[in-house]
Every structure is written in structure tokens, then in C-alpha cells.
C-alpha positions as a Python dict, from the first residue, in 0.01 Angstrom:
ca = {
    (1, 'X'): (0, 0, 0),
    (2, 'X'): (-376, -118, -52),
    (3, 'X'): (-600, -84, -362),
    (4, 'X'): (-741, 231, -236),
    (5, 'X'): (-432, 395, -80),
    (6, 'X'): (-263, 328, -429),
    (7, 'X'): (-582, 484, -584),
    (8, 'X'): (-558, 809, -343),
    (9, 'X'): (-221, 868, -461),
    (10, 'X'): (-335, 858, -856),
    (11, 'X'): (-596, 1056, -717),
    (12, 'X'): (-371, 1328, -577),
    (13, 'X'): (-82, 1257, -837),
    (14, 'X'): (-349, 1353, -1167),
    (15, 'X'): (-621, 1538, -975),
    (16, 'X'): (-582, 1836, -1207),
    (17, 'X'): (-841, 1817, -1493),
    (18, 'X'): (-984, 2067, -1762),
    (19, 'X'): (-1372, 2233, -1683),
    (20, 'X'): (-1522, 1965, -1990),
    (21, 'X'): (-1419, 1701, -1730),
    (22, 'X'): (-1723, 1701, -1477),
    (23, 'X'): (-1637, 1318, -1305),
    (24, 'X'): (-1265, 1185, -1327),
    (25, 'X'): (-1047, 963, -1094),
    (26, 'X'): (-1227, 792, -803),
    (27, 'X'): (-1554, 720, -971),
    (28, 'X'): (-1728, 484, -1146),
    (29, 'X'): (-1674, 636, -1473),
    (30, 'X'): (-1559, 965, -1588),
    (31, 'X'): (-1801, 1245, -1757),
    (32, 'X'): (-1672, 1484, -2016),
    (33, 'X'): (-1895, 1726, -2253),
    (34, 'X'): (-1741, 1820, -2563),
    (35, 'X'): (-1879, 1866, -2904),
    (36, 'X'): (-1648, 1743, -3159),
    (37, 'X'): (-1622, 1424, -3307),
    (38, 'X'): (-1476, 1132, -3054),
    (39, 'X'): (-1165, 948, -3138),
    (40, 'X'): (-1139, 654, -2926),
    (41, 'X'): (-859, 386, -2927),
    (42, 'X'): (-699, 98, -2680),
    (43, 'X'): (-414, -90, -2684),
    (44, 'X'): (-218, -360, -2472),
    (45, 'X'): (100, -369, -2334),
    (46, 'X'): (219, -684, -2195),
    (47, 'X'): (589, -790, -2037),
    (48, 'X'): (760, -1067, -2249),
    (49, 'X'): (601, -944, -2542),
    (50, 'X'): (602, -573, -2621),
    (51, 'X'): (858, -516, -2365),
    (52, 'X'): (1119, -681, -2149),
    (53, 'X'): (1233, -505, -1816),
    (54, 'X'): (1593, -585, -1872),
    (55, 'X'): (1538, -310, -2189),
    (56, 'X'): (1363, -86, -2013),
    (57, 'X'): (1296, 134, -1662),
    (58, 'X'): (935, 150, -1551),
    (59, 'X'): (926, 505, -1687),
    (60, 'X'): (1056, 449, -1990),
    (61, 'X'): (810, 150, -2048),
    (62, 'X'): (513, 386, -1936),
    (63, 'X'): (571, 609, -2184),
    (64, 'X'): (611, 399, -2485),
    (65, 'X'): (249, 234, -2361),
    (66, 'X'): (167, 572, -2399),
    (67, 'X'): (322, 681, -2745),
    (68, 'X'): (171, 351, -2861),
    (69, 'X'): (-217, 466, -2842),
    (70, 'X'): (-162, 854, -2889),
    (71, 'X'): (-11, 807, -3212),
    (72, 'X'): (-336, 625, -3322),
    (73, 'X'): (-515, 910, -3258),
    (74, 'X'): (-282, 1108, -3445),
    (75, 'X'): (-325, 896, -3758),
    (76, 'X'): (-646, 1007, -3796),
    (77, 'X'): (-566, 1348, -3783),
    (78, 'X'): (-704, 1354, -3439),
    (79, 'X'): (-566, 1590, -3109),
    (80, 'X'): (-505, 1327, -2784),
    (81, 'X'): (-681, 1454, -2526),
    (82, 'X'): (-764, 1195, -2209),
    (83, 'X'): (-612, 886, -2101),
    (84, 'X'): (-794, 561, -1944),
    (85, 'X'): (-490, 352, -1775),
    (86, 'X'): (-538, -19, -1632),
    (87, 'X'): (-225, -173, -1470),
    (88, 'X'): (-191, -527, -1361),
    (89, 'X'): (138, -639, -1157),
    (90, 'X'): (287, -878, -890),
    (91, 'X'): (223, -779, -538),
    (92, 'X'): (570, -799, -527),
    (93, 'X'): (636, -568, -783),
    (94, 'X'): (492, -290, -626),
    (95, 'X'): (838, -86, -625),
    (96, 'X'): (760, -72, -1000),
    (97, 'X'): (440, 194, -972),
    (98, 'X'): (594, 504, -849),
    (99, 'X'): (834, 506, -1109),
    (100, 'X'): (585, 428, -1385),
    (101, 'X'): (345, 676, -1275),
    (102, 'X'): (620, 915, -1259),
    (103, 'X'): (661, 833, -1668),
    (104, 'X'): (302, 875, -1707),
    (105, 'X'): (288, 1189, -1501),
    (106, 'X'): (561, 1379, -1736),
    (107, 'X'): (444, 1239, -2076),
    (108, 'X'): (82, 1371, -1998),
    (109, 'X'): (209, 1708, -1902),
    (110, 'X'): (465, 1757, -2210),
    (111, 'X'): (167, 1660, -2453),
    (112, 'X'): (-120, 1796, -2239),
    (113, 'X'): (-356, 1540, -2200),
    (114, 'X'): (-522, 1416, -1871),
    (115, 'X'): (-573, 1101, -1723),
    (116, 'X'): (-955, 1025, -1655),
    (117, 'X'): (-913, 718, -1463),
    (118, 'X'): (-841, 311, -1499),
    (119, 'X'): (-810, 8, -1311),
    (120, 'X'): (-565, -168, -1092),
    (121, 'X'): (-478, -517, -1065),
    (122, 'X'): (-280, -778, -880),
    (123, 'X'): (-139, -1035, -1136),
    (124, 'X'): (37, -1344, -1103),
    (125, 'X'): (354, -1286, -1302),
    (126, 'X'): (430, -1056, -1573),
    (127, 'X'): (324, -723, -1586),
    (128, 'X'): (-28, -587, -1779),
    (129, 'X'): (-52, -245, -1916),
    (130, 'X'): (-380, -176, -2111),
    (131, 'X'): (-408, 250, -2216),
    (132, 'X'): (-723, 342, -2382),
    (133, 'X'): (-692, 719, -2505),
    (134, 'X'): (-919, 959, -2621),
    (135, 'X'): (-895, 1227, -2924),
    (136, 'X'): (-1105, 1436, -3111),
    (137, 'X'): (-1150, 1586, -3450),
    (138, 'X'): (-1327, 1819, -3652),
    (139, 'X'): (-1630, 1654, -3811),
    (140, 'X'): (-1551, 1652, -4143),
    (141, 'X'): (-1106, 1637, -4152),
    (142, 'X'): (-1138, 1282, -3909),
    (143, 'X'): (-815, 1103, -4191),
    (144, 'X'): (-894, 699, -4166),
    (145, 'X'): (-764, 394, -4361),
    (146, 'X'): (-958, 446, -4664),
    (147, 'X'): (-959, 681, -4872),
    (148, 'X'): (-621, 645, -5133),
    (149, 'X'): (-688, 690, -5519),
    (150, 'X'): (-472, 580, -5782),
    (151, 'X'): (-208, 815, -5885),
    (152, 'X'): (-148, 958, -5509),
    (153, 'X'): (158, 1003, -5361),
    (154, 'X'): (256, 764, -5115),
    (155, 'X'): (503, 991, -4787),
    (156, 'X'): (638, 850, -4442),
    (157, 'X'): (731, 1165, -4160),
    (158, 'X'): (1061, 965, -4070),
    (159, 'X'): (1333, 705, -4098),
    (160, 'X'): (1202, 359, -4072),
    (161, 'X'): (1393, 67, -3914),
    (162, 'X'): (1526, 254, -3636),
    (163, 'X'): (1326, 72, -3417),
    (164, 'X'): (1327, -296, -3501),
    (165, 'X'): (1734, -244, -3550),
    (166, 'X'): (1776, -95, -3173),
    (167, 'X'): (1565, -378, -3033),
    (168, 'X'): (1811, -619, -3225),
    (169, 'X'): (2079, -417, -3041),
    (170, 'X'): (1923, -471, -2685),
    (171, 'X'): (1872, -842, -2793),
    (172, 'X'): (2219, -920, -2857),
    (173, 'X'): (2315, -741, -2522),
    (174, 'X'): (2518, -457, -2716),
    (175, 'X'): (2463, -68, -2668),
    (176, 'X'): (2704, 73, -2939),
    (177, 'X'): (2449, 246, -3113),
    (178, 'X'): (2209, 490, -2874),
    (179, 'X'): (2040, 675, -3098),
    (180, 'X'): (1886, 330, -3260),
    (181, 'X'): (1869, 224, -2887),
    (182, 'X'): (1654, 485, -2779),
    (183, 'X'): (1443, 527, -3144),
    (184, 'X'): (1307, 176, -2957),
    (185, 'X'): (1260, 307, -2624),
    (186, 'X'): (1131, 612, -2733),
    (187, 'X'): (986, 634, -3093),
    (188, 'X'): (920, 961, -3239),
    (189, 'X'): (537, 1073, -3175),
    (190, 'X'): (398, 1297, -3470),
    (191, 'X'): (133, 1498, -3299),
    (192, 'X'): (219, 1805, -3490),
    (193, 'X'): (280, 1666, -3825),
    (194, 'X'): (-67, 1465, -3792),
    (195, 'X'): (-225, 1864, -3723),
    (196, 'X'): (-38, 1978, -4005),
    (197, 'X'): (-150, 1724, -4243),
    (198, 'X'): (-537, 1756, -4133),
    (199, 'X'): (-561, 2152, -4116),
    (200, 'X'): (-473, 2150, -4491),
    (201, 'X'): (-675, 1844, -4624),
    (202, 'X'): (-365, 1660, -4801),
    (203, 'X'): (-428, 1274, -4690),
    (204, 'X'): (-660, 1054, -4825),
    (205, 'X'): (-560, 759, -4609),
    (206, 'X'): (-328, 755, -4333),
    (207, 'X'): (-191, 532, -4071),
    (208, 'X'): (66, 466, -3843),
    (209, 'X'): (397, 235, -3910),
    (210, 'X'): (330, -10, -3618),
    (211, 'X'): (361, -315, -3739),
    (212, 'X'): (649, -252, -4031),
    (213, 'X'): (612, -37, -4332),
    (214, 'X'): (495, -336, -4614),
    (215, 'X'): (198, -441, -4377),
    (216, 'X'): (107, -117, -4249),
    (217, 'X'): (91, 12, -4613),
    (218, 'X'): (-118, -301, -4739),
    (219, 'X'): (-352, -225, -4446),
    (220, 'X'): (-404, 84, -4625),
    (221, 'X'): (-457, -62, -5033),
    (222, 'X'): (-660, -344, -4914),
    (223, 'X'): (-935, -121, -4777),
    (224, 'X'): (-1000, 27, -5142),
    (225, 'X'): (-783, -297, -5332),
    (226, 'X'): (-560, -75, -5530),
    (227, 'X'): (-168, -145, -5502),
    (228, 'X'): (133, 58, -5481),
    (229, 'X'): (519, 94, -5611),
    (230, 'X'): (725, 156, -5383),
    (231, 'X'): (1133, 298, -5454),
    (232, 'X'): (1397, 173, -5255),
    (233, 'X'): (1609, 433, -5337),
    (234, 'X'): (1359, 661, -5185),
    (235, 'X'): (1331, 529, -4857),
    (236, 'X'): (1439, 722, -4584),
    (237, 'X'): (1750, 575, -4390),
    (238, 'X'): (1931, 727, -4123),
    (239, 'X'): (2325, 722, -4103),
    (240, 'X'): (2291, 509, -3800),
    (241, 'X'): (2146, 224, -3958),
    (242, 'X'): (2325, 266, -4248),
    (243, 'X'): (2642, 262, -4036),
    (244, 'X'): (2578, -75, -3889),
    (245, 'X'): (2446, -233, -4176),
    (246, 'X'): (2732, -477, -4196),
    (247, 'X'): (2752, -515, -3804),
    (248, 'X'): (2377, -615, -3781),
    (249, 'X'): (2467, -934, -4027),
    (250, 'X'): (2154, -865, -4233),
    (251, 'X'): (2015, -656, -4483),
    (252, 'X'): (1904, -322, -4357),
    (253, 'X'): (1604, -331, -4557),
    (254, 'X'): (1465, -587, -4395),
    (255, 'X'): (1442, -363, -4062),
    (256, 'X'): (1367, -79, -4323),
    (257, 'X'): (1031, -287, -4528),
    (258, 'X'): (943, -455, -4243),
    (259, 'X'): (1053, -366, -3932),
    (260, 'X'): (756, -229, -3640),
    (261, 'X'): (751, 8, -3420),
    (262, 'X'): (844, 314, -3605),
    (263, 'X'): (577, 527, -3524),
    (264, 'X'): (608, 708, -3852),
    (265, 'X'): (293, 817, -4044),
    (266, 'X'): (256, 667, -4358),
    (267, 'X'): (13, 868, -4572),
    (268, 'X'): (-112, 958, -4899),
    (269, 'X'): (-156, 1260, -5067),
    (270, 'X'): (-392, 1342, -5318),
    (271, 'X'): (-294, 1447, -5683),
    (272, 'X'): (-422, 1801, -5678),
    (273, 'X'): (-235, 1841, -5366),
    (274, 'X'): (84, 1712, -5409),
    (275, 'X'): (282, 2015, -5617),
    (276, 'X'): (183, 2217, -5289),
    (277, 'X'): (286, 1956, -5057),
    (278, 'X'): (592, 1887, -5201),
    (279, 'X'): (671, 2283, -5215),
    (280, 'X'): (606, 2311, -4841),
    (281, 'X'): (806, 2018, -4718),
    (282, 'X'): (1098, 2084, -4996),
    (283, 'X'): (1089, 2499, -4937),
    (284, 'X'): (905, 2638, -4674),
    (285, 'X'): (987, 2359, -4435),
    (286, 'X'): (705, 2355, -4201),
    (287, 'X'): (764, 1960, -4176),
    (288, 'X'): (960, 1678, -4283),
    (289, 'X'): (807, 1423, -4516),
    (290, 'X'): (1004, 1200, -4729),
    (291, 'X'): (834, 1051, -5076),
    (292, 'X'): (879, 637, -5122),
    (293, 'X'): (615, 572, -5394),
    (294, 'X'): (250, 620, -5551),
    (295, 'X'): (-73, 453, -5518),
    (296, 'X'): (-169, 212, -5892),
    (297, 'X'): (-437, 25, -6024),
    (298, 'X'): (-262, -310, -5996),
    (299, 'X'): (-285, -532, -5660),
    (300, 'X'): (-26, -590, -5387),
    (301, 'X'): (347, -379, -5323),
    (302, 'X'): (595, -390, -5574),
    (303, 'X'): (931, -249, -5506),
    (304, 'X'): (1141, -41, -5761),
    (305, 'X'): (1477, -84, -5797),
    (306, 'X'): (1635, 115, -6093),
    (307, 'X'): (1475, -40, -6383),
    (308, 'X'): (1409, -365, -6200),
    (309, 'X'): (1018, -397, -6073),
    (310, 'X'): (931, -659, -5827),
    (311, 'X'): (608, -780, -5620),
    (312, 'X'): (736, -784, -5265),
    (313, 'X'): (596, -1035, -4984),
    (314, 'X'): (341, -871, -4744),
    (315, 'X'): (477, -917, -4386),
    (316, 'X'): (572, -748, -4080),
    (317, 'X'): (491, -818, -3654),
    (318, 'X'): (144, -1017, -3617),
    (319, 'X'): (114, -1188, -3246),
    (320, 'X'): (-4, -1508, -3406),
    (321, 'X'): (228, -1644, -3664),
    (322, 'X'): (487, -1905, -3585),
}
């Protein structure tokens, strides 16, 4: 197929769009006219290094380019509402679109969002994904990095280290473990949670666990330079990786502290809000939160272990270390 026969079929594939939409796929640029404040946010998705084909199906691999930028939007408290996709690929890979835009086709309909348009691309090798989406917010409940004072509550929405121990898994060539498998495929996206926490004002910072738990959080301090504790006996595990913690040769916390690709929010909840919090999670169940630690005065992460306090290295995934 040409450029503009593989446009048509986008075209005819995503042609449904909401009345705010006035211009969409097959122009220029698209036109939408809305009111509330904009959430914008982009993100890259490149073969050989956020994904390998071997790991993944082109559908699968569409919507984790996906869950990548929507959850973004959701750690600002924000609703994902339109999608901007540019795809670059072999000319010989060309069997790989309908499948992808299959993925893309049922992710935006099971989370309602539209796609507004994009680019295509031949490329020379690998395969280039870039997804720009767009949220919005209420004016004044937009949740960003800054924001955490000392003596807040520090909460993640999930398990952490899923991820980083299923993509061990797939590295090693060994599927005994799905659900870790597929928490790598297919992280969790916390669109509801994220509504939840914004309708009722509890964050003062939030974020979302991309790049491992220890970095993501010290994105958060160094924006106001406070510091946080952090208890290992508090951090949420799952059976699974529990399970295979002697299989995996290496200490589960070091998928748990560091590990990316969780997708979890990491947040923190201010003091006068926490006893109400903490009675909605624990009792009325409306989500699931789990506590790890509390914001302090003193610079950097220190982990808790019993009575034993230590300053933990800051790492986690950056594209540009050795």
C-alpha cells in the first residue's frame, strides 16, 4: 500500500470523533474546542530499546506505546482524551500495521479516547513509535511533581517489580511465570484511581513509577528538596515475585526499589487528609493504595529496616548511563 492508501484506511479505521473535534485525520492539523485546562504529553517508543519483537506481537507493543503516555496524563490527575500517533517502519515490514492498528483501535475504544491524527514513515531498520496524547483537567485539581510537605504520607496504587522481573523472564527465554510476563506486556493503567485521587484533593505531588520506584520518588523530593523514609516491610510485593525470588538469582528488591515500568502512581498525601484516606482505602474500599513511607526534612531516600535506617543510592532506567 502507498502513503495515502495507508492513510485512507486510518482514515476509515478512526473516522469516528466527538462534536469538540471540528478537523481530525487527513488534515494538516486537527481542531478541537474545549474549555478546560490542556494536558499535553509525548513519548517515544523505539525497537531494541523499549521493546523487542521477539517479546511482543504488534498489538501488544501498540498498546503498551499507548499505556506509556496515558498514564502521564493520569499522574496529573488528568482524563486522556485524544491521541497524536507517528509510526516509522521498514517497507518491508508493512505486515506489521494492520495488526498494530488493530491494538490501537481496541485500547482507544476500552478507554474512550480518539485518535486525532499522526504521521507515517518509511525507516531503514528498526521500528519508530512516537504517541503524543492529550488530557484535560479541572483548572484548579491539575496534581504535578511539586507540591509534597514534610510529614505527608508517601502511597503507591500497586505491586512494584512486576515489570522489570517479567522482562528478566522474557530475557532469559523462560515463560514460567505469566502473570509477571504479562505485568511487562501489559502494565496496569490507573485511570480511575488517578480520578479518584483528584476529585477529593488528597495528593500534593504525584507521578508515575516509570523509571523504578527510588528515581521516580526523588523526581518528586528534588522539586521542593525535602527527603523521604521509606519501609521495606511496607512495600507492596506480589506472591509471584516473591515466589521466584530464589529462581531470579537476585534480590527481589532490587526489581522492587528500582525496577521501571510499573506504571504505578506514586503519590503523596497530605497530613489533614491522610486519617480519611487511609479509612477509605482500609474500609470502604473504593481503591487500593498501599503505604511505603513519609515525606522529612532531611535530603535524599533512606530505607527502614526494623530499627536499622539507611540512605539508599538514587537509581533506576536512564537511556544514557553506561
Amino acid at each position: 500500500m502507498s502513503e495515502f492508501e495507508l492513510i485512507k484506511k486510518i482514515k476509515k479505521l478512526f473516522g469516528k470523533i466527538p462534536p469538540s473535534v471540528k478537523i481530525s485525520i487527513g488534515d494538516d492539523a486537527a481542531a478541537v474546542e474545549e474549555d478546560k485546562l490542556k494536558l499535553y504529553t509525548t513519548d517515544m517508543f523505539i525497537e531494541n530499546i523499549h521493546f523487542k519483537r521477539e517479546y511482543m506481537n504488534p498489538s501488544q507493543i501498540a498498546k503498551k506505546a499507548l499505556i506509556c503516555s496515558v498514564s502521564d496524563i493520569c499522574a496529573m490527575g488528568g482524563v486522556p482524551k485524544y491521541v497524536l500517533l507517528n509510526l516509522a517502519l521498514p517497507k518491508e515490514e508493512i505486515s506489521f500495521f494492520d495488526e498494530f492498528l488493530e491494538g490501537i483501535k481496541e485500547f482507544l475504544k476500552d478507554h474512550n479516547l480518539y485518535l486525532l491524527g499522526g504521521d507515517l514513515s518509511s525507516s531503514l531498520k528498526d521500528i519508530f513509535i512516537c504517541v503524543t496524547v492529550i488530557g484535560e483537567v479541572e483548572k484548579n485539581k491539575v496534581i504535578g511533581r511539586r507540591g509534597a510537605k514534610i510529614g505527608d504520607k508517601i502511597f503507591v496504587t500497586g505491586y512494584l517489580g512486576n515489570s522489570s522481573a517479567g522482562l528478566e523472564l522474557l530475557k532469559r527465554g523462560i515463560k514460567i511465570n505469566s502473570n509477571l510476563i504479562n505485568s511487562h506486556i501489559h502494565p496496569p493503567l490507573r485511570i480511575r484511581e488517578a480520578q479518584f485521587i483528584k476529585d477529593y484533593e488528597f495528593a500534593t505531588s504525584m507521578i508515575d513509577i516509570s523509571d523504578g520506584l527510588i528515581l521516580d520518588l526523588y523526581f518528586l523530593l528534588c522539586e521542593d528538596n525535602l527527603g523521604a523514609k521509606i519501609y521495606k516491610d511496607k512495600l507492596p510485593i506480589s506472591s509471584d515475585l516473591r515466589s521466584l525470588s530464589s529462581f531470579l538469582s537476585k534480590d527481589i528488591y532490587e526489581y522492587v526499589l528500582y525496577g521501571g515500568e510499573d506504571y504505578e502512581l506514586l503519590f503523596t498525601v497530605k497530613k489533614e487528609k491522610y486519617e480519611e484516606f487511609k479509612d477509605i482505602i482500609e474500609k470502604k474500599r473504593k481503591m487500593v493504595a498501599f503505604e511505603i513511607g513519609e515525606i522529612i526534612e532531611e535530603e535524599g531516600i533512606f530505607l527502614v529496616e526494623k530499627s536499622k535506617i539507611s540512605k539508599i543510592l538514587v537509581k533506576g532506567f536512564n537511556h544514557f548511563s553506561d
